[in-house]
Backbone bond lengths (Angstrom), bond angles and torsions (degrees), N, CA, C in turn:
res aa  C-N    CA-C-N  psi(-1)  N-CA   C-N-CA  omega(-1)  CA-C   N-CA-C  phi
1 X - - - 1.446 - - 1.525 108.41 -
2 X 1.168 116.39 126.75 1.580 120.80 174.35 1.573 102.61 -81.03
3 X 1.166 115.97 -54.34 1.777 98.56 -175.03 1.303 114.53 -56.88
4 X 1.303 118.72 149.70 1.592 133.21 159.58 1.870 95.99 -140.43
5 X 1.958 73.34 156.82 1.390 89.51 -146.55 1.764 78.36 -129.52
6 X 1.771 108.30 76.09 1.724 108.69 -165.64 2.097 84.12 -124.04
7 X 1.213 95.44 142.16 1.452 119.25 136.30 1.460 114.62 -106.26
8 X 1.798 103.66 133.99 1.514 88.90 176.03 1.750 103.82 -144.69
9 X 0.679 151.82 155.52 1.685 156.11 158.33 1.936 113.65 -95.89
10 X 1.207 105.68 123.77 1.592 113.10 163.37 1.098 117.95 -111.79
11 X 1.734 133.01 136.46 1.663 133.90 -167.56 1.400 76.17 -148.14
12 X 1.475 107.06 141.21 1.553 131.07 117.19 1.499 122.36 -68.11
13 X 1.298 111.04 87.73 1.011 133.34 157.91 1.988 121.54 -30.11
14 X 0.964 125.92 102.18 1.588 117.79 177.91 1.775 102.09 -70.19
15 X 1.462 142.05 52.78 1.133 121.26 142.14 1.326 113.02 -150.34
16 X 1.196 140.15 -138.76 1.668 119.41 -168.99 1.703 102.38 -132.04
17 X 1.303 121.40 158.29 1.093 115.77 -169.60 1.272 129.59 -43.27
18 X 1.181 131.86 -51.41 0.928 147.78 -178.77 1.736 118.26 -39.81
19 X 1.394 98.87 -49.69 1.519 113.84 -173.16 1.348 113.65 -89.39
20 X 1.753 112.84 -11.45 1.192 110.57 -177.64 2.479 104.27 -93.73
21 X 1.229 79.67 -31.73 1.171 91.12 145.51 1.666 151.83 -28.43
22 X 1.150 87.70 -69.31 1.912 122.17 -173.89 2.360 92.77 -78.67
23 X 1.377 86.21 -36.74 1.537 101.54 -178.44 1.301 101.84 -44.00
24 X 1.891 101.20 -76.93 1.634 112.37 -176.68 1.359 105.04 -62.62
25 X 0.786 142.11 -8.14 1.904 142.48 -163.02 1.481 97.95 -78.67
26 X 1.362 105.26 -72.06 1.518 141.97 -135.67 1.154 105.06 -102.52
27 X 1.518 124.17 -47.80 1.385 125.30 -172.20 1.869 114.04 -121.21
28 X 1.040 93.49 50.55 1.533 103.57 172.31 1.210 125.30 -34.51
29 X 1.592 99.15 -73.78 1.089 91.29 172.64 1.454 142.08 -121.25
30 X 1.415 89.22 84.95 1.685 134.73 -163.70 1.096 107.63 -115.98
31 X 1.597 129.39 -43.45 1.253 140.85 -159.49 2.043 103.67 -126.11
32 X 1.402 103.80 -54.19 1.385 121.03 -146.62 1.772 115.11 -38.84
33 X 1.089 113.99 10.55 1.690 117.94 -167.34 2.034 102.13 179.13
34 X 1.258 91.01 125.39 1.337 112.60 -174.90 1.620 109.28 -51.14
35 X 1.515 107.55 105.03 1.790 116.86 166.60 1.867 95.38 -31.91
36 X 1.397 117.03 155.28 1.781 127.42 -22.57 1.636 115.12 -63.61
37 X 1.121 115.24 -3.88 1.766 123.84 165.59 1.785 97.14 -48.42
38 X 1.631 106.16 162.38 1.691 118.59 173.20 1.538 88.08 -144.10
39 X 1.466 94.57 163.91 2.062 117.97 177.77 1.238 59.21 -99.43
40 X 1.774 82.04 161.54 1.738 118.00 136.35 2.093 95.99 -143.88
41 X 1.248 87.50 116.36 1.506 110.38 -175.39 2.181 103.18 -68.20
42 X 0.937 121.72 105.55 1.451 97.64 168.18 1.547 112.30 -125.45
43 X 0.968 108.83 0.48 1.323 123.85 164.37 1.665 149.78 -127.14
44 X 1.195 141.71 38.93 1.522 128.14 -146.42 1.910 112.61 -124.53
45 X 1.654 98.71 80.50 1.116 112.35 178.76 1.029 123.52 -94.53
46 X 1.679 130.40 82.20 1.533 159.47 -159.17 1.141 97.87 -44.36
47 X 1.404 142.88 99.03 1.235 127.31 176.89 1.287 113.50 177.99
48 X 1.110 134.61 167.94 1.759 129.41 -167.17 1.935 86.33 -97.02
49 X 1.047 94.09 117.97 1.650 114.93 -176.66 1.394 130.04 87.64
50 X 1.259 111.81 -2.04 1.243 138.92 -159.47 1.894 109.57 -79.18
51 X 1.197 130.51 145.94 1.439 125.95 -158.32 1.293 117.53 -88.37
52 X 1.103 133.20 119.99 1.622 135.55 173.93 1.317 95.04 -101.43
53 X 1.678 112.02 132.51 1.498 106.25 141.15 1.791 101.98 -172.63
54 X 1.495 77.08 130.38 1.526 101.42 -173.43 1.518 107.77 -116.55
55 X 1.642 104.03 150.42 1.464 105.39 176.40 1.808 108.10 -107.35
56 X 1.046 111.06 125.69 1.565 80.79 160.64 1.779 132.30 -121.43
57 X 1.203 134.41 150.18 0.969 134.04 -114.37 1.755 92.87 -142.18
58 X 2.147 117.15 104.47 0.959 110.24 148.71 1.042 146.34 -78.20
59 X 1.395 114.81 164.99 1.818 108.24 173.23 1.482 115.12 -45.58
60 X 1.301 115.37 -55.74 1.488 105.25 -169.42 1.350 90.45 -86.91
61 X 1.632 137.89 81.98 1.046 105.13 157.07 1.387 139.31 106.62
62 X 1.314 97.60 -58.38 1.881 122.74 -176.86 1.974 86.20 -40.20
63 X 1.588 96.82 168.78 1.375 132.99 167.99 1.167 125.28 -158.76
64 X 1.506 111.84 115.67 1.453 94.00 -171.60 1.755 100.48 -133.18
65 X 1.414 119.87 100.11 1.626 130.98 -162.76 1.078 89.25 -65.44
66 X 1.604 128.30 142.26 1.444 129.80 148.83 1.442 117.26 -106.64
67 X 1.714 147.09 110.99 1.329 123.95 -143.65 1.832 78.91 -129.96
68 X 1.211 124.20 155.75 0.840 121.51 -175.96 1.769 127.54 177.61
69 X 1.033 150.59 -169.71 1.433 138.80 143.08 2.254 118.30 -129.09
70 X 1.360 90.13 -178.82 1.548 95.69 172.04 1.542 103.02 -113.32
71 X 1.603 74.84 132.98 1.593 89.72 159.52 1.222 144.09 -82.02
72 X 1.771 100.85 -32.84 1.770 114.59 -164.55 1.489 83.96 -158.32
73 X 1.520 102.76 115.54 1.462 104.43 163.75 1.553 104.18 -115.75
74 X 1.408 123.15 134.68 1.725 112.57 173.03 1.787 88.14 -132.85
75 X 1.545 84.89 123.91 1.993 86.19 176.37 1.535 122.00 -59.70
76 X 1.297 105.33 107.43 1.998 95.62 159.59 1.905 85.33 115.02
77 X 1.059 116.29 -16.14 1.739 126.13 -171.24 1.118 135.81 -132.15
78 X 1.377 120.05 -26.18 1.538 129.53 168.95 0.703 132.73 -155.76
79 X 1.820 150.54 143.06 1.437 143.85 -177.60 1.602 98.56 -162.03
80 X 1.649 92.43 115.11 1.582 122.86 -166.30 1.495 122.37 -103.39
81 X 1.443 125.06 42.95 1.204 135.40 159.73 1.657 137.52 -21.84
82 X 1.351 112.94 137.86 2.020 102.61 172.11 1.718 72.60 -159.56
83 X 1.481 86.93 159.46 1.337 126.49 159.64 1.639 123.02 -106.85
84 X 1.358 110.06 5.19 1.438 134.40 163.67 1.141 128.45 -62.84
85 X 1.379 120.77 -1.72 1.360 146.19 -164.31 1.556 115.55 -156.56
86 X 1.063 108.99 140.28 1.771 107.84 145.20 1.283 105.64 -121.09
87 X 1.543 94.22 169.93 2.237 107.56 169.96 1.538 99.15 -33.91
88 X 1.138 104.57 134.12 1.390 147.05 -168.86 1.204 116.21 59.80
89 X 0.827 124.19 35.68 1.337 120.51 157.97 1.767 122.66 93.43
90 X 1.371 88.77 0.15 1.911 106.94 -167.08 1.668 89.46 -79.65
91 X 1.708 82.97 131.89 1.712 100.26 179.72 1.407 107.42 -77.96
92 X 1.111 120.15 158.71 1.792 126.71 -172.34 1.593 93.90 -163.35
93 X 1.420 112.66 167.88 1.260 130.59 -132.56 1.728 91.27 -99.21
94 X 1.924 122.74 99.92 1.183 114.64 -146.00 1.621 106.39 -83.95
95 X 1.182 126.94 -146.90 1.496 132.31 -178.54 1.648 116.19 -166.13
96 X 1.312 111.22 -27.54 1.084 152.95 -161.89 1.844 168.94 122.97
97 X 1.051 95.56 141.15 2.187 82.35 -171.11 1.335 108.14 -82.28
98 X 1.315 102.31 123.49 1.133 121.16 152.99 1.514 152.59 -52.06
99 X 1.439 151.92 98.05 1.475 138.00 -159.87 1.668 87.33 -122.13
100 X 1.009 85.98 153.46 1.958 107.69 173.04 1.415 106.95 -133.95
101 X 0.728 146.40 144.74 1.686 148.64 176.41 1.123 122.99 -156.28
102 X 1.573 110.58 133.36 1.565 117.01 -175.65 1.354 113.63 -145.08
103 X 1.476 105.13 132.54 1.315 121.26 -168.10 1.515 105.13 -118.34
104 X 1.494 128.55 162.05 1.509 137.81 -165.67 2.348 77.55 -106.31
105 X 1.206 92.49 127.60 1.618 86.40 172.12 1.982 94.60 -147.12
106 X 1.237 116.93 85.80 1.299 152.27 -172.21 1.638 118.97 40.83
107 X 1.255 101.58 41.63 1.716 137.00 150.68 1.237 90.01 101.36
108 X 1.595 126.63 36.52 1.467 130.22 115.61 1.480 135.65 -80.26
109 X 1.317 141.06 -165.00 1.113 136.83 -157.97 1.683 92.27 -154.92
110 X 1.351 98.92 109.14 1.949 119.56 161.16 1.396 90.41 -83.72
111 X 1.421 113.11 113.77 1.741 128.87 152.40 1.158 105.14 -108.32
112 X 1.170 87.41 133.65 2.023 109.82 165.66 1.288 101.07 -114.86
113 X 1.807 110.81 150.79 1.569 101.89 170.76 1.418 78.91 -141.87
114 X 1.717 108.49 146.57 1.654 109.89 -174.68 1.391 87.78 -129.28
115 X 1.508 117.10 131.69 1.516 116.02 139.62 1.601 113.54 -109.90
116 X 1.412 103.22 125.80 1.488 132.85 -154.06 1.880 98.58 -114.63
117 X 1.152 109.16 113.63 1.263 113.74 -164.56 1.716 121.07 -131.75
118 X 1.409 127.10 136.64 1.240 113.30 -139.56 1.534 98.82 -83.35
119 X 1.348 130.86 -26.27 1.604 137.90 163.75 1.465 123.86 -90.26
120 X 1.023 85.52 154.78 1.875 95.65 164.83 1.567 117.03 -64.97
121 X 1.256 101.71 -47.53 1.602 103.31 169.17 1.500 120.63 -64.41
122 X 1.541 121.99 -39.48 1.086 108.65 -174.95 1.347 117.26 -75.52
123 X 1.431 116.59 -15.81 1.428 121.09 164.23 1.590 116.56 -70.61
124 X 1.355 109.63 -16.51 1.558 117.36 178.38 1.647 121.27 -76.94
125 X 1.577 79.90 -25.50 2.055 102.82 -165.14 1.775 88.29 -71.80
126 X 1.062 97.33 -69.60 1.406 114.03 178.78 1.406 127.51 -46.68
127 X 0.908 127.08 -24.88 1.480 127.65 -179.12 2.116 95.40 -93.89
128 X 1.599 107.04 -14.61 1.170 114.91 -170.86 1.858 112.16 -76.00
129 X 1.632 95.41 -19.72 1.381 115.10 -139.25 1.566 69.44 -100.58
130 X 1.355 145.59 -33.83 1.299 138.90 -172.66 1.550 117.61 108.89
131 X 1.573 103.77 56.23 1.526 129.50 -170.35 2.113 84.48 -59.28
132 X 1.130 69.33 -87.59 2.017 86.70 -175.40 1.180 115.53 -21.90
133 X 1.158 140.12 -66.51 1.436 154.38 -171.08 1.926 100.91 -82.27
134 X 0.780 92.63 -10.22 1.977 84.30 -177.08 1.171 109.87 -118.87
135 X 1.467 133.56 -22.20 1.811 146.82 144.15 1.466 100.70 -39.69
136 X 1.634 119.37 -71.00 0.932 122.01 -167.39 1.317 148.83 -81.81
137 X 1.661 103.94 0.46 1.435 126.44 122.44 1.206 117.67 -62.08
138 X 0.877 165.60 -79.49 1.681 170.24 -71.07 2.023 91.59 -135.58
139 X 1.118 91.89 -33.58 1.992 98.68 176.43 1.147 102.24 -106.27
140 X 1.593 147.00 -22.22 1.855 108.27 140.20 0.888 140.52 -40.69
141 X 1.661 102.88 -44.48 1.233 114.58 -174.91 1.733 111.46 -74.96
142 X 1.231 114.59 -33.68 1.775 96.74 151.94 0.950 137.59 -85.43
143 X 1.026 128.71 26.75 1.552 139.14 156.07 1.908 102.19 -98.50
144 X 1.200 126.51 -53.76 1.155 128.83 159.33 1.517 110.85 -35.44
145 X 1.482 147.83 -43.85 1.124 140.68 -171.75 2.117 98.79 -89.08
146 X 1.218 98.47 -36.80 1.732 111.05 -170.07 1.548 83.14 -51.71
147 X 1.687 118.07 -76.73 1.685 112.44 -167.03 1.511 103.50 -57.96
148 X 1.083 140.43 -47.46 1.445 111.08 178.53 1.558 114.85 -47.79
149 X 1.601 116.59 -54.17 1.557 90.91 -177.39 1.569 119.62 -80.91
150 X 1.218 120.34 40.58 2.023 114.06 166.36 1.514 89.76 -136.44
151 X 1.543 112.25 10.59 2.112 102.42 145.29 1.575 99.13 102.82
């Protein structure tokens, strides 16, 4: 198939892989959804099948569950998410896969974040819903947690 149906964001990151890393790893939900929103992490088992599921949490209220698994984890370089799935493998009603990617780009960090989506529309809904502007909060704010942890 030639079409893809991706929103994606690229940053040079100001800190080095590792820490930008340990950031998304470790401090989820620190960054993972644009302030005045909060994570609540209850799940994040790094691993090819392994369980993600996060809530996230508006001011007034809102809830928005994300239940899901990993597909492709490579340490320091990739983390391959869908909500197309839960643990074991049982299909559920998807939204989109997720890629994260991190590269060493001269002891900064090139992040990509892709949301990869199975329609044209749902890539339409989504970019409607404020892909651009809500990624790109959500990736200050990990870079904001990345320089706190390298000091």
């Amino acid at each position: 198939m030639s079409d893809t149906w991706d929103l994606s964001i690229t940053r040079l990151i100001d800190a080095p892989v590792d820490a930008v890393w340990r950031a998304w790893t470790e401090h989820t939900a620190d960054w993972f959804c644009p302030r005045p929103w909060t994570t609540e992490i209850h799940a994040m088992d790094l691993k090819a099948g392994g369980r993600s599921s996060i809530t996230l949490c508006g001011p007034d209220g809102e809830r928005n569950e994300l239940e899901g698994v990993y597909l492709e984890v490579i340490p320091h370089r990739l983390i391959v998410s869908t909500d197309a799935l839960r643990v074991g493998w049982h299909p559920q009603g998807p939204f989109m896969v997720r890629v994260d990617e991190f590269a060493d780009e001269a002891g900064q960090t090139r992040y990509t974040a892709t949301a990869r989506h199975w329609t044209a529309e749902a890539r339409d809904n989504h970019a409607a819903m404020g892909f651009e502007p809500g990624w790109n909060a959500a990736t200050d704010q990990l870079e904001e947690v990345a320089r706190r942890i390298t000091g």
